[in-house]
C-alpha positions as CSV (number, residue, x, y, z in Angstrom):
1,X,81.6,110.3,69.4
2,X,79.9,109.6,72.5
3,X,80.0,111.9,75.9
4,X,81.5,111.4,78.8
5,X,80.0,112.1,82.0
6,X,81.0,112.2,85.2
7,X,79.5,111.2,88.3
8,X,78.2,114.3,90.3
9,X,79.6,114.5,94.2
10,X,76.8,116.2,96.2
11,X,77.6,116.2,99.3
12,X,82.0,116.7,99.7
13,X,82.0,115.9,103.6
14,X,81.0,112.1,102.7
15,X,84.6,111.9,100.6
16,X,88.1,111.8,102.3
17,X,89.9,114.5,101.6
18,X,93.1,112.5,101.0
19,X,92.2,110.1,98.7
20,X,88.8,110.6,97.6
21,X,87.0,107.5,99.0
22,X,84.2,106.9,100.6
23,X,84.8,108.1,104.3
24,X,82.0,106.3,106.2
25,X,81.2,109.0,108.0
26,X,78.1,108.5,110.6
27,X,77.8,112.4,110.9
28,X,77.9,113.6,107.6
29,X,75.3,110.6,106.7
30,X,73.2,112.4,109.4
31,X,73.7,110.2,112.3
32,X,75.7,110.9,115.8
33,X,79.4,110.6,116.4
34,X,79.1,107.5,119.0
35,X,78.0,106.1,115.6
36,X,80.6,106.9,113.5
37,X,84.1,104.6,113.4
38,X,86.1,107.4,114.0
39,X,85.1,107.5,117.9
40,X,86.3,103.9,118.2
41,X,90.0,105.0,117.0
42,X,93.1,106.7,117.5
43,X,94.4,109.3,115.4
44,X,97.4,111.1,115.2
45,X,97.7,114.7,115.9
46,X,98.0,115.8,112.8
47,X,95.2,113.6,111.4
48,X,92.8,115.2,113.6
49,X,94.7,118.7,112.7
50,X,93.9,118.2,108.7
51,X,90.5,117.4,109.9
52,X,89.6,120.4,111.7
53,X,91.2,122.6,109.0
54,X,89.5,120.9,105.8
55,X,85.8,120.2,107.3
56,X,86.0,116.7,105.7
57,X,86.2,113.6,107.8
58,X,89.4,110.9,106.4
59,X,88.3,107.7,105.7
60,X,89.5,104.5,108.1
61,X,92.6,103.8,105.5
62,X,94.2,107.7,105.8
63,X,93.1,108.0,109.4
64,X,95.7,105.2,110.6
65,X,98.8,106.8,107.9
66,X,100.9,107.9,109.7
67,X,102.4,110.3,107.0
């Protein structure tokens, strides 16, 4: 039987806390928010809500959902 591993997250602020992708975020890769996509789009209230209350930047899919 062979065993199964799974790929090791270090760093959870480069995940989107919705769905677990990639979230391209400039800040968390160590770079400054004029880089980042985020600053060049809208997001809802309660986007930016969940944002501020989980640490974790959404990825540009989840950011434009407008739940």
């Amino acid at each position: 039987m062979s065993e199964f591993s799974a790929p090791v997250i270090e760093n959870l602020s480069l995940l989107c806390p919705k769905c677990g992708q990639d979230n391209r975020c400039a800040v968390a890769q160590g770079g400054h928010i004029e880089d980042c996509w985020c600053a060049r789009v809208t997001m809802s209230a309660r986007v930016l809500d969940n944002i501020a209350h989980s640490g974790q930047c959404v990825c540009a899919a989840c950011a434009t959902l407008t739940e």
